[in-house]
Backbone as a chain_set.jsonl record, in Angstrom:
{"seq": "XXXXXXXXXXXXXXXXXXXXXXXXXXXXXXXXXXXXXXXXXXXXXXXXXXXXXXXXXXXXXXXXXXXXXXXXXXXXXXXXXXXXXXXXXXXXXXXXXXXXXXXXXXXXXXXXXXXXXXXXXXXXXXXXXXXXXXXXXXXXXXXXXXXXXXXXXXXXXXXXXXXXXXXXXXXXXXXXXXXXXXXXXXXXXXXXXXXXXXXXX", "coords": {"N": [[24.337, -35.041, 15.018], [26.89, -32.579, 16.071], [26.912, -29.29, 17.917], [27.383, -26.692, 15.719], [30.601, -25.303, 15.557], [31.904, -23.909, 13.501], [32.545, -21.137, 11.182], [30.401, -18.714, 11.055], [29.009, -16.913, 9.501], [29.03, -18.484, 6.971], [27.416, -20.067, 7.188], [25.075, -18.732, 7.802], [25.001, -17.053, 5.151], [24.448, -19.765, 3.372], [22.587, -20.467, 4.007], [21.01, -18.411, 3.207], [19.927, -16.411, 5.52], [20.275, -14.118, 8.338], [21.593, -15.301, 11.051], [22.584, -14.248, 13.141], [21.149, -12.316, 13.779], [21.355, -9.211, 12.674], [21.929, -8.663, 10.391], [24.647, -8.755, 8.815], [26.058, -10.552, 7.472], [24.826, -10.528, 5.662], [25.213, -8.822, 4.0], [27.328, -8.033, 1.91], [28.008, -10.255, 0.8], [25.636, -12.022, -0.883], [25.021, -14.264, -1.887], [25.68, -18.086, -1.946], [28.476, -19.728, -0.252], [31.674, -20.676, -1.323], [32.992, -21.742, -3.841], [32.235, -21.629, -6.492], [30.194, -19.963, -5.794], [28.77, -17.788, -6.409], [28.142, -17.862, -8.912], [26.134, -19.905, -8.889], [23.054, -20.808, -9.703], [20.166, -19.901, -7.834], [18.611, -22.88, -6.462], [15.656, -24.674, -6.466], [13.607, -25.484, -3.484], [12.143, -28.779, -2.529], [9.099, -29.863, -0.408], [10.161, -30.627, 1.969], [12.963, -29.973, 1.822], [12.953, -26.808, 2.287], [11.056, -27.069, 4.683], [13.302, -28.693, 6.412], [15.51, -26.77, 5.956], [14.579, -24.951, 7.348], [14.308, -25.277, 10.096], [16.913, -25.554, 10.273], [17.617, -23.136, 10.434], [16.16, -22.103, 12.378], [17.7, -23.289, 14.766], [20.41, -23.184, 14.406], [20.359, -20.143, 15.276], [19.914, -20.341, 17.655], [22.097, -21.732, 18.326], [21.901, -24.525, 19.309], [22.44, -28.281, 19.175], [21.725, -31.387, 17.31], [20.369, -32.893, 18.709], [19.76, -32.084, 21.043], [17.984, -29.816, 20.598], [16.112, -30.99, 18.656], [14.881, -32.831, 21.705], [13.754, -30.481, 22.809], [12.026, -29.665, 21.435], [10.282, -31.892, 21.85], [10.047, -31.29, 23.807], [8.396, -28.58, 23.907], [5.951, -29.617, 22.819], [4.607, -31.345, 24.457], [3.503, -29.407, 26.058], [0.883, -26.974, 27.111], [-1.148, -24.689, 24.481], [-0.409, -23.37, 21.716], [2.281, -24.903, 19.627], [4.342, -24.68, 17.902], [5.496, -21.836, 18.975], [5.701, -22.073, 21.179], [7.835, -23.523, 21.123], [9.681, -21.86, 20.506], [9.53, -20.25, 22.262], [10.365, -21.501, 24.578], [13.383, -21.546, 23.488], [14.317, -18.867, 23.978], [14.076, -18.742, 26.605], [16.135, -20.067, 27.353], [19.361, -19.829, 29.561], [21.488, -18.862, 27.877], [20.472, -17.324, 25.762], [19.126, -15.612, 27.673], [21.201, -14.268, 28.871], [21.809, -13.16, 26.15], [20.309, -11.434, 25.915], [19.732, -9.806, 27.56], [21.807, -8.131, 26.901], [25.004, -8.929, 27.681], [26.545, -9.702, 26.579], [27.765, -9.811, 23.541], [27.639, -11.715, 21.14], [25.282, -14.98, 20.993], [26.616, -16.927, 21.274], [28.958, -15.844, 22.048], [27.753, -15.704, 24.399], [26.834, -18.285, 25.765], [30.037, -18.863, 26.089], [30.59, -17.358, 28.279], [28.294, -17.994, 30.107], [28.862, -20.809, 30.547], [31.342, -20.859, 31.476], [30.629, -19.847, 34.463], [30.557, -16.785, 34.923], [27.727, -15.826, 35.718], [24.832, -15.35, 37.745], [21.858, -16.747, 38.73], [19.14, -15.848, 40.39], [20.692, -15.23, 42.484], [22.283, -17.648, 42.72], [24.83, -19.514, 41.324], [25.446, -20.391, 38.316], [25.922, -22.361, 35.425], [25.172, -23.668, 33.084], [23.831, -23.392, 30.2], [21.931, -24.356, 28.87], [20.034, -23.839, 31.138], [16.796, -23.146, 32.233], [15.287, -20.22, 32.581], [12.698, -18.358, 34.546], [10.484, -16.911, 34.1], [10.359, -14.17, 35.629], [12.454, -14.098, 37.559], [15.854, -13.245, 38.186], [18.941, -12.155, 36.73], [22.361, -11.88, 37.389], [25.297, -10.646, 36.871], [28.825, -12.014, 37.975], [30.409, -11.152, 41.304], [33.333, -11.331, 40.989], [33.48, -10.787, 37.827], [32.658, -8.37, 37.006], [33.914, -6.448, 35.848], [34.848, -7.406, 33.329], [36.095, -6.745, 30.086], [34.479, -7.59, 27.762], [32.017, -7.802, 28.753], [31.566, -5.238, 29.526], [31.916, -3.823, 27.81], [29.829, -4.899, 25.436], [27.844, -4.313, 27.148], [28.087, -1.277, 26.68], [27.539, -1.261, 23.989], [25.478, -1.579, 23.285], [21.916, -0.813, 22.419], [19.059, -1.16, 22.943], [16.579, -3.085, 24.649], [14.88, -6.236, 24.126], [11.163, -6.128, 25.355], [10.296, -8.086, 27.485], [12.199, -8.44, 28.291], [13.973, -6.793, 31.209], [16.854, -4.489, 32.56], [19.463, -3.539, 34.409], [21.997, -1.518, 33.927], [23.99, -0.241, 34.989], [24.337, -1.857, 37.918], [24.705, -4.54, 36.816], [22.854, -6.175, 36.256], [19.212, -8.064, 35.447], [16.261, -8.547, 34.98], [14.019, -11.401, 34.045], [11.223, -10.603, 32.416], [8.466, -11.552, 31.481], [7.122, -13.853, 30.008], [8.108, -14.602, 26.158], [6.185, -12.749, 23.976], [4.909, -13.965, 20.77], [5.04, -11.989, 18.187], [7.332, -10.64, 19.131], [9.492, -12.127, 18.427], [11.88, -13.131, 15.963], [10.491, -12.485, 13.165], [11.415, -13.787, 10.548], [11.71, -16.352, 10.299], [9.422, -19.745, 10.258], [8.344, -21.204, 12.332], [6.449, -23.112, 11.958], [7.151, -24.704, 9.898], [8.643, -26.277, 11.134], [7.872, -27.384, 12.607], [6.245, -29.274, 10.813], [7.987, -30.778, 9.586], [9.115, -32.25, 11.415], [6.998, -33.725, 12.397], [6.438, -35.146, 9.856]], "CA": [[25.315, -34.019, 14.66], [26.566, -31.695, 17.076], [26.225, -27.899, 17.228], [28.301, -26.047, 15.134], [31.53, -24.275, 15.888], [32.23, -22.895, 12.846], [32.246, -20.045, 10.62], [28.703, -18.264, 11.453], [28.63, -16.201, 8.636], [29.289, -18.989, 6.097], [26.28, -20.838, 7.344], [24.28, -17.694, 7.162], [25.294, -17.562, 3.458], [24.385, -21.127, 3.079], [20.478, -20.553, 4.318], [20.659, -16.932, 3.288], [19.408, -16.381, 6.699], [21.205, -13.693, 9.402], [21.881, -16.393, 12.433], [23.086, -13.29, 14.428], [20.082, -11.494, 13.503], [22.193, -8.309, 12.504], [22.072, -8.201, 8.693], [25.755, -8.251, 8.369], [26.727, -11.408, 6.829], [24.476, -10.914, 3.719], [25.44, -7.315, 3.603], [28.421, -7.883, 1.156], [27.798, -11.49, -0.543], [24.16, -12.818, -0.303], [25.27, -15.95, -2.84], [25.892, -19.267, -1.07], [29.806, -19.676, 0.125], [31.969, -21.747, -1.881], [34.18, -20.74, -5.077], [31.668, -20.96, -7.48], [29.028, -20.039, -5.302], [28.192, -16.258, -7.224], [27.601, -18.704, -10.373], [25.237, -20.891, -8.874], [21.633, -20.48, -9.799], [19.256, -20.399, -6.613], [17.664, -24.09, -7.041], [14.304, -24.726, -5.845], [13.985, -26.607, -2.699], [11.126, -29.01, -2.522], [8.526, -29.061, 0.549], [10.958, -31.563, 2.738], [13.931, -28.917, 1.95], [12.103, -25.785, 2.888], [11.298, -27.339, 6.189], [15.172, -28.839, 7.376], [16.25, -25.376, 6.289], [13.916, -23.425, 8.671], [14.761, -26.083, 11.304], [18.631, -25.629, 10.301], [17.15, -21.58, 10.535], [16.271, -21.516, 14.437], [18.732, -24.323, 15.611], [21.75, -22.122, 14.246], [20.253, -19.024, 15.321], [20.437, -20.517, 19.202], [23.505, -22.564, 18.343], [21.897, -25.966, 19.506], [23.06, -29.616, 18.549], [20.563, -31.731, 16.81], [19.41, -33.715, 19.998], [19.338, -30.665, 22.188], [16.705, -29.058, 19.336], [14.749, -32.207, 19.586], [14.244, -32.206, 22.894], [13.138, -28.836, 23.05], [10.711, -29.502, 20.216], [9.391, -32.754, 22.154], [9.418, -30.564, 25.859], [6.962, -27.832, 23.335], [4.504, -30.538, 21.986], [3.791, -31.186, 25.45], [2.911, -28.263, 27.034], [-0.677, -26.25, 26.188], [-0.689, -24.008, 23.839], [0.873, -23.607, 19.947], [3.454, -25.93, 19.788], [5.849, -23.789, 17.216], [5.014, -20.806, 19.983], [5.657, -22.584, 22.63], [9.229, -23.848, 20.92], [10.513, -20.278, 20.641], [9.631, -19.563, 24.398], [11.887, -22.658, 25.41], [14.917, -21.556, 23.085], [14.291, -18.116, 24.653], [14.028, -18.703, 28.23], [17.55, -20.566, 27.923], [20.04, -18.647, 30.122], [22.363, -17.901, 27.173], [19.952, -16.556, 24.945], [18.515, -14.652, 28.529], [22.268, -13.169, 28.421], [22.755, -11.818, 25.034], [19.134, -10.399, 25.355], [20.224, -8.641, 28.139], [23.116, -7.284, 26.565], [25.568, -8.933, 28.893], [27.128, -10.266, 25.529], [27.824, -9.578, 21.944], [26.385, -12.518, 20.185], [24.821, -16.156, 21.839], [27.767, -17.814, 21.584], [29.617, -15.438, 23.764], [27.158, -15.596, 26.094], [26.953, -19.382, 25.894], [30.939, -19.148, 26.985], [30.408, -16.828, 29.379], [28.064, -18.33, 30.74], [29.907, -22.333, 30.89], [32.422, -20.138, 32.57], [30.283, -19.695, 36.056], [30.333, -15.486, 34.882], [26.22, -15.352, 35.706], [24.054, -15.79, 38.772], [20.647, -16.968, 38.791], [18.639, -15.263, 41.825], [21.967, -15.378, 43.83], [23.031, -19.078, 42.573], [25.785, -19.915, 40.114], [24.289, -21.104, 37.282], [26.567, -22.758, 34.277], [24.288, -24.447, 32.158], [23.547, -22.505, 29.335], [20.923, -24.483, 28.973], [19.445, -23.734, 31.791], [15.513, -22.64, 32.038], [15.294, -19.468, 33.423], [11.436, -18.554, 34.701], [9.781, -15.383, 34.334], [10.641, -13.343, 37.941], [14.0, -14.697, 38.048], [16.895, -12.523, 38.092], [20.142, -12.587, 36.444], [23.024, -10.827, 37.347], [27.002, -10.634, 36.363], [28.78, -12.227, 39.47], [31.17, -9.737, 41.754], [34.371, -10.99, 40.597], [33.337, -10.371, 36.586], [31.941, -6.987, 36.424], [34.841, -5.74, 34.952], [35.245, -8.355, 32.144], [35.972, -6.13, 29.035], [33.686, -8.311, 27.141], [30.36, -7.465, 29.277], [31.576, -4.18, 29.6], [31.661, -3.639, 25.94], [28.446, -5.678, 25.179], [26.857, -2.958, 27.569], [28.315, -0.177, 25.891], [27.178, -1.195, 22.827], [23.406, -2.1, 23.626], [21.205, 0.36, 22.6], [18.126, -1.187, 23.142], [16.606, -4.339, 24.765], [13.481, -6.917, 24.365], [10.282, -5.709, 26.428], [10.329, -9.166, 28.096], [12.938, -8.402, 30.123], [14.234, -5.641, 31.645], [18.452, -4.653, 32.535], [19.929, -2.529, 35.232], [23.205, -1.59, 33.536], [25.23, -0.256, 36.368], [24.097, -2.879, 38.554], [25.222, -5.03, 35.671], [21.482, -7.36, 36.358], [18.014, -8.186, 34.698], [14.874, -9.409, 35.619], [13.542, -11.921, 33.006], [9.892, -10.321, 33.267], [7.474, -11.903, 31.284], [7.385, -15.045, 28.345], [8.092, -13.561, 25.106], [4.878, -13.078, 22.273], [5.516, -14.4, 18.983], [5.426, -11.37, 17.141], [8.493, -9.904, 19.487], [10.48, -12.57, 18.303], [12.184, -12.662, 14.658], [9.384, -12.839, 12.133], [11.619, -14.339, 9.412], [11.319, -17.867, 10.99], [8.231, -19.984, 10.287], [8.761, -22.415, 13.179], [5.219, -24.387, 11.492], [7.459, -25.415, 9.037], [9.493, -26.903, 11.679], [6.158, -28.998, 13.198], [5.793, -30.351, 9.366], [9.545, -31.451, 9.538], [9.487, -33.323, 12.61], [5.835, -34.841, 12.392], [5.872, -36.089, 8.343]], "C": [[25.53, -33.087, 15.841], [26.999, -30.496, 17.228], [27.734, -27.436, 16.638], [29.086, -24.885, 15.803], [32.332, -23.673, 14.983], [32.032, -21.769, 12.508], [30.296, -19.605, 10.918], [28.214, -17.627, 9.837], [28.59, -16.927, 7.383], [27.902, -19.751, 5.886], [25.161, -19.732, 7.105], [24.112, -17.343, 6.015], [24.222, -18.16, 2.973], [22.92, -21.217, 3.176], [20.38, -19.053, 4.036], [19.21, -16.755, 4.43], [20.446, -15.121, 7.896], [20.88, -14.87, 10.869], [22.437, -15.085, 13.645], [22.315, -12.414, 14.501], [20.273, -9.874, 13.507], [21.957, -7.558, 11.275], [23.406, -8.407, 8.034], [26.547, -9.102, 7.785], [26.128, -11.658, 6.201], [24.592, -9.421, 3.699], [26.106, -7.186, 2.084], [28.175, -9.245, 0.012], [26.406, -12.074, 0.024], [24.307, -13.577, -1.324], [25.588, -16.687, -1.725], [27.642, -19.324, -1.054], [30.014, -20.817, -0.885], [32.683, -21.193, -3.385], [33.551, -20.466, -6.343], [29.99, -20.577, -7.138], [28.383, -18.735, -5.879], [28.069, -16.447, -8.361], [26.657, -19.531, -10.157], [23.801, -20.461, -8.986], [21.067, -20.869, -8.148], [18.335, -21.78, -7.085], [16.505, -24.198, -5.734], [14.087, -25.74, -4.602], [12.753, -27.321, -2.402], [10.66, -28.974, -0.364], [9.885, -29.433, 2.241], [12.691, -30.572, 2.68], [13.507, -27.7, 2.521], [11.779, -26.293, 4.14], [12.786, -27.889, 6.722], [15.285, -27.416, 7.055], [15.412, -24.404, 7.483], [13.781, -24.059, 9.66], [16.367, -25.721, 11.911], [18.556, -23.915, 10.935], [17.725, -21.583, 12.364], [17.534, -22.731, 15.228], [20.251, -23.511, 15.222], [21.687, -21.183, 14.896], [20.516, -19.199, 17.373], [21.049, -20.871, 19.377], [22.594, -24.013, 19.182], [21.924, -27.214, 18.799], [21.722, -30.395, 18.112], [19.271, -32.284, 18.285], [19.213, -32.366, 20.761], [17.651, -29.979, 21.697], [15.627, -29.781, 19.311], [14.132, -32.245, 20.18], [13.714, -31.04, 23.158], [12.234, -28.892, 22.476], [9.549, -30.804, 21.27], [8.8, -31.891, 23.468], [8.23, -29.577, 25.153], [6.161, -28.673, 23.249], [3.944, -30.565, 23.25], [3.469, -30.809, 26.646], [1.741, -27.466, 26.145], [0.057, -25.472, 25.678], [0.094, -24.175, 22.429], [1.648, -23.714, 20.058], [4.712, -24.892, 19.011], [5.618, -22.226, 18.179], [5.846, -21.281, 21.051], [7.662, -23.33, 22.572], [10.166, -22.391, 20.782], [10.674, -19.927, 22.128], [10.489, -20.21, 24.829], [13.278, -22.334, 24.863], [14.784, -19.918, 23.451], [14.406, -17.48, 25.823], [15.29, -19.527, 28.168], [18.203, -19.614, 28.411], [20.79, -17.924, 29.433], [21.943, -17.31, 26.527], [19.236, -15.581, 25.948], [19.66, -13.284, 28.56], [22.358, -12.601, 27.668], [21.257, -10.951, 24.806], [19.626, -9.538, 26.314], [21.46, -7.676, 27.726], [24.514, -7.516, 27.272], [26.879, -9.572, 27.946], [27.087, -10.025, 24.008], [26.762, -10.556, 20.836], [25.91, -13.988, 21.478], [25.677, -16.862, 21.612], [28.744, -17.391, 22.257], [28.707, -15.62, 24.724], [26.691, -17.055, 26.79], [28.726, -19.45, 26.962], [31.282, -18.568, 28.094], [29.668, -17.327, 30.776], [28.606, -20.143, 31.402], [30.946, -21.663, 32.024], [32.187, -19.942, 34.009], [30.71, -17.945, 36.222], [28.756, -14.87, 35.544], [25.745, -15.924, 37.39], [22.72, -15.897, 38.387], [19.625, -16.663, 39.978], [19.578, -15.768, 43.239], [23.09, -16.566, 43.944], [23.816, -19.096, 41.433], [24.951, -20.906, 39.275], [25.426, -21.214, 36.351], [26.405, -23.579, 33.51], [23.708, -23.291, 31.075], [22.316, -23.269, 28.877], [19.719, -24.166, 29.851], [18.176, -23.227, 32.043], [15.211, -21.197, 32.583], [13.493, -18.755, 33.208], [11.254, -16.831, 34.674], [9.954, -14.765, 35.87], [12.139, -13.343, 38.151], [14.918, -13.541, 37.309], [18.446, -13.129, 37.469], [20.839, -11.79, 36.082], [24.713, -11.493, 37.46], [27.874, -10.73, 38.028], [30.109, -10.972, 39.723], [32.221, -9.572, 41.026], [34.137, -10.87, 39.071], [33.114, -9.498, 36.03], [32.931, -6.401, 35.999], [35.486, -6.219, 33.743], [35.146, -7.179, 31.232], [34.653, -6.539, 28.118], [32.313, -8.084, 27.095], [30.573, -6.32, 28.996], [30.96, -3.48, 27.793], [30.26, -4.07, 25.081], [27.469, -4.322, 25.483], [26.55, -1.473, 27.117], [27.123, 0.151, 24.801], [25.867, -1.145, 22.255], [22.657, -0.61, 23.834], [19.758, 0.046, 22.832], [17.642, -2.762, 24.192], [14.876, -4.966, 24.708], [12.346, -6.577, 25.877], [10.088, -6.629, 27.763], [11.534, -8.988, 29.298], [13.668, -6.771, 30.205], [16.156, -5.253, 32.328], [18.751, -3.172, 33.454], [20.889, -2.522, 34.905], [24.313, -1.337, 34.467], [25.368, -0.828, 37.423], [24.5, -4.166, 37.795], [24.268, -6.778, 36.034], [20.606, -6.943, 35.811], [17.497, -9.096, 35.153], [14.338, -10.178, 33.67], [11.995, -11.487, 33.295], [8.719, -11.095, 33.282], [8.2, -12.985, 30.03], [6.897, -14.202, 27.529], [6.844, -13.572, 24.329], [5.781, -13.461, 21.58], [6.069, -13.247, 18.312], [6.795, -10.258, 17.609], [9.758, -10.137, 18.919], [10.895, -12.648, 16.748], [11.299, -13.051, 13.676], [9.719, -13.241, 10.684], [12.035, -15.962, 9.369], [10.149, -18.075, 10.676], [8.469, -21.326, 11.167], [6.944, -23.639, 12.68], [5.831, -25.124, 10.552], [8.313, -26.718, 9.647], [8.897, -28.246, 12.299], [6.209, -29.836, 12.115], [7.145, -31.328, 9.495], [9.484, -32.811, 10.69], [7.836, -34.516, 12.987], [5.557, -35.376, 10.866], [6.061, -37.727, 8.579]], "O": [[24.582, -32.783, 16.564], [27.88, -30.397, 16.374], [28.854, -27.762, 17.029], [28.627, -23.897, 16.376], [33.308, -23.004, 15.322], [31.371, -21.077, 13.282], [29.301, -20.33, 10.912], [27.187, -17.937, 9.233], [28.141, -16.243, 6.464], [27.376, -20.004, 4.802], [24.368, -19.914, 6.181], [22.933, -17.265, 5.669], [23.286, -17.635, 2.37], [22.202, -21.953, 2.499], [19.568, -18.447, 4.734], [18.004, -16.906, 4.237], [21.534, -15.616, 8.193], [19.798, -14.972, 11.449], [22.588, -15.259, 14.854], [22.593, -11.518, 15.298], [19.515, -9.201, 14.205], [21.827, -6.348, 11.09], [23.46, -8.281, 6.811], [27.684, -8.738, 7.488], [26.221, -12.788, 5.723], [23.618, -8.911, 3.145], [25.625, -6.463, 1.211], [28.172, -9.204, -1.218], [26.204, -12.484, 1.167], [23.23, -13.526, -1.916], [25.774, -16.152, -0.631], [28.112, -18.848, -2.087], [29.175, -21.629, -1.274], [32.682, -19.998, -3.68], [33.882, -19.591, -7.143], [28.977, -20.765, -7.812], [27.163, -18.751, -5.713], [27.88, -15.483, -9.103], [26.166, -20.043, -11.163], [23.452, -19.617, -8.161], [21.432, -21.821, -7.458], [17.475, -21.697, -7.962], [16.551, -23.9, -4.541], [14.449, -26.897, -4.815], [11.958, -26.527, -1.898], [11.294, -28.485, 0.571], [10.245, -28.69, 3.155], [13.444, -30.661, 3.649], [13.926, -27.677, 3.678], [12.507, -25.724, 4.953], [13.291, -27.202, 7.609], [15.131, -26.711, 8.052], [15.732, -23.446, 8.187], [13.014, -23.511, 10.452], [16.872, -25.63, 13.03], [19.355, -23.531, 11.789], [18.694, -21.339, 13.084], [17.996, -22.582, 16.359], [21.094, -23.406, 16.114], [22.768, -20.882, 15.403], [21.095, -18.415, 18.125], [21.344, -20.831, 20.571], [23.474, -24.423, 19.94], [21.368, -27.2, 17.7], [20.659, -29.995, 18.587], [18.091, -32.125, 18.6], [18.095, -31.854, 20.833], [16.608, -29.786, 22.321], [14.505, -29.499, 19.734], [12.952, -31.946, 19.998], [13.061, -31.008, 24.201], [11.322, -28.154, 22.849], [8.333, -30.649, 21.383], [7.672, -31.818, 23.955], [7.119, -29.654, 25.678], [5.206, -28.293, 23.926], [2.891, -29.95, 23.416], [3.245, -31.347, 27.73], [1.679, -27.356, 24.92], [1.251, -25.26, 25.889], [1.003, -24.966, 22.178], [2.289, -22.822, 20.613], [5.746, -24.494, 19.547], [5.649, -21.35, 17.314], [6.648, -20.579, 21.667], [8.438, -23.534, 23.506], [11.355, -22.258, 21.072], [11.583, -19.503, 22.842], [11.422, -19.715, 25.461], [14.276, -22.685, 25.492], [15.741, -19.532, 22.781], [14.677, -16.319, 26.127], [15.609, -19.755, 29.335], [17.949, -18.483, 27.996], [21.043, -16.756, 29.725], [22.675, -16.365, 26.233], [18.664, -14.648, 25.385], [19.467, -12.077, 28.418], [22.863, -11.488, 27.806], [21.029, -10.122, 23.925], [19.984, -8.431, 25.913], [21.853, -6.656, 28.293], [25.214, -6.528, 27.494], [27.968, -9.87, 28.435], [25.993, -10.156, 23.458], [25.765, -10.336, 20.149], [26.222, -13.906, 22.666], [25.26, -17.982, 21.908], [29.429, -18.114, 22.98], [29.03, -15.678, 25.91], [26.29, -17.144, 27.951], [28.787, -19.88, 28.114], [32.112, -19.039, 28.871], [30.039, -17.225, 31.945], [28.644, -20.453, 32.593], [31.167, -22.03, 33.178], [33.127, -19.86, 34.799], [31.128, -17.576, 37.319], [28.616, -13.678, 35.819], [26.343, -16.799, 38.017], [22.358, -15.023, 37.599], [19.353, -17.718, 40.551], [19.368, -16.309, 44.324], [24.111, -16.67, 44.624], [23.299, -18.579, 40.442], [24.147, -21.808, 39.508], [26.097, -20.183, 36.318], [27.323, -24.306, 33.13], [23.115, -22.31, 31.524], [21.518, -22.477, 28.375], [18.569, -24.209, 29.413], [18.56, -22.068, 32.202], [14.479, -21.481, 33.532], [13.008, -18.625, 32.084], [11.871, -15.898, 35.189], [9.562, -15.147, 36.972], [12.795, -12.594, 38.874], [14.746, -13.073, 36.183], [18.936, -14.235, 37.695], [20.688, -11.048, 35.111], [25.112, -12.526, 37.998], [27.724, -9.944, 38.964], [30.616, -10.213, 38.897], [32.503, -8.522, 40.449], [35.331, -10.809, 38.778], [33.207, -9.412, 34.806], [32.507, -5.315, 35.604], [36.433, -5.662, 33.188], [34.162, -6.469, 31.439], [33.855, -5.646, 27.832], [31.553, -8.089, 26.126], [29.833, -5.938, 28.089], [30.044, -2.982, 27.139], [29.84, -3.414, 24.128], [26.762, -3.622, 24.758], [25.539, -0.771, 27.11], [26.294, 1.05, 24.66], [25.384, -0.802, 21.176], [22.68, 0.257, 24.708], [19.075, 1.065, 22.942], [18.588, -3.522, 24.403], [13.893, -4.35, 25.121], [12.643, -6.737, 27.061], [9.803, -6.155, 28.863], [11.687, -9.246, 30.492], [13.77, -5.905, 29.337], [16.658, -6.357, 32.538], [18.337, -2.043, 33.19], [21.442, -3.536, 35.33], [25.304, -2.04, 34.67], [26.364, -0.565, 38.097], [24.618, -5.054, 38.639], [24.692, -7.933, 36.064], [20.603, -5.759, 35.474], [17.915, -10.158, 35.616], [14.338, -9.628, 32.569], [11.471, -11.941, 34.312], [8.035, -11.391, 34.262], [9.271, -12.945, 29.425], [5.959, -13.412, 27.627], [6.486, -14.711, 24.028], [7.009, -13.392, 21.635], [7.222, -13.239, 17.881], [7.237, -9.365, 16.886], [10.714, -9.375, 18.771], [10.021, -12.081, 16.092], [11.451, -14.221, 13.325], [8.909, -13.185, 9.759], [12.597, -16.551, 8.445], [9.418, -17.085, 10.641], [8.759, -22.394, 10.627], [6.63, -24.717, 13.184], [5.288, -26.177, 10.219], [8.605, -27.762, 9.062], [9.209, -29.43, 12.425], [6.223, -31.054, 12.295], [7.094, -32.558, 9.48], [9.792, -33.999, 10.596], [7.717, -35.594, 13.57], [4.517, -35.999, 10.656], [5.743, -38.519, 7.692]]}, "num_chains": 1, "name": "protein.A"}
């Protein structure tokens, strides 16, 4: 399957889950989308449902395609260290989710097209892989001709805070990725062990 370009908020619904990690698309309807979806009883999902959904959870929440998610889960298994740990750090250290932590973007799918676009540098190099790994030390900054994109600008505005992991020079319109994230920095309504059961039953 490959990653979704629809509605965000419908799918958020759908896993009563925020995917933009906001709150704001179960603010108003927290029933499942669909016409008689504020009649439907919540049905019970056995153990094999409960894990795809908290797979469907973090693979929405970074926007990646099934194989992409995969891979990422096989590149965790083998590296030391707790494997569902160690799969958050890899969909963390991607460059587009390095952008919208920095604030350089609204949500991770602008900062996915921002970054496809060749908008970012990577310690001085064009970088347009939104996949791309970006390493603890490494810098990443908004190239010359973009610093006036409304888009960043506005992002920056709007950013009132940012992850300890990295750090953001706003009028320099760059960030140092500093350190790999802890667990408990990252959203604690994920159980990425459910995601190990899923992919090793």
């Amino acid at each position: 399957m490959s990653r979704n370009t629809g509605p965000v908020w419908r799918i958020s619904r759908r896993l009563n889950f925020s995917i933009l990690e906001t709150g704001e698309e179960l603010t108003k309807r927290r029933y499942i989308p669909g016409q008689h979806g504020s009649a439907t009883k919540k049905v019970k999902l056995s153990n094999y449902g409960l894990q795809k959904a908290e797979k469907q959870k973090i693979r929405h929440m970074y926007g990646l395609s099934e194989k992409q998610f995969f891979n990422t889960f096989n590149r965790a298994s083998r590296m030391s260290g707790v494997k569902g740990t160690n799969l958050l750090i890899l969909l963390e250290s991607r460059l587009d989710n390095i952008v919208y932590r920095m604030g350089f973007a609204p949500t991770r799918r602008a900062a996915r097209q921002l970054v496809n676009h060749g908008h970012f540098l990577v310690d001085g190099k064009k970088v347009d892989i939104p996949s791309f790994r970006v390493m603890p030390g490494q810098v990443v900054e908004v190239r010359e001709r973009s610093r006036n994109l409304q888009i960043i600008n506005d992002a920056l505005e709007a950013q009132i805070s940012t992850k300890d992991f990295v750090s953001v020079d706003k009028e320099n319109k760059k960030g140092t990725y500093v350190r790999l994230p802890e667990r408990k920095e990252l959203n604690p309504e994920v159980n990425e062990l459910l995601v190990i059961e899923y992919y090793n039953r």
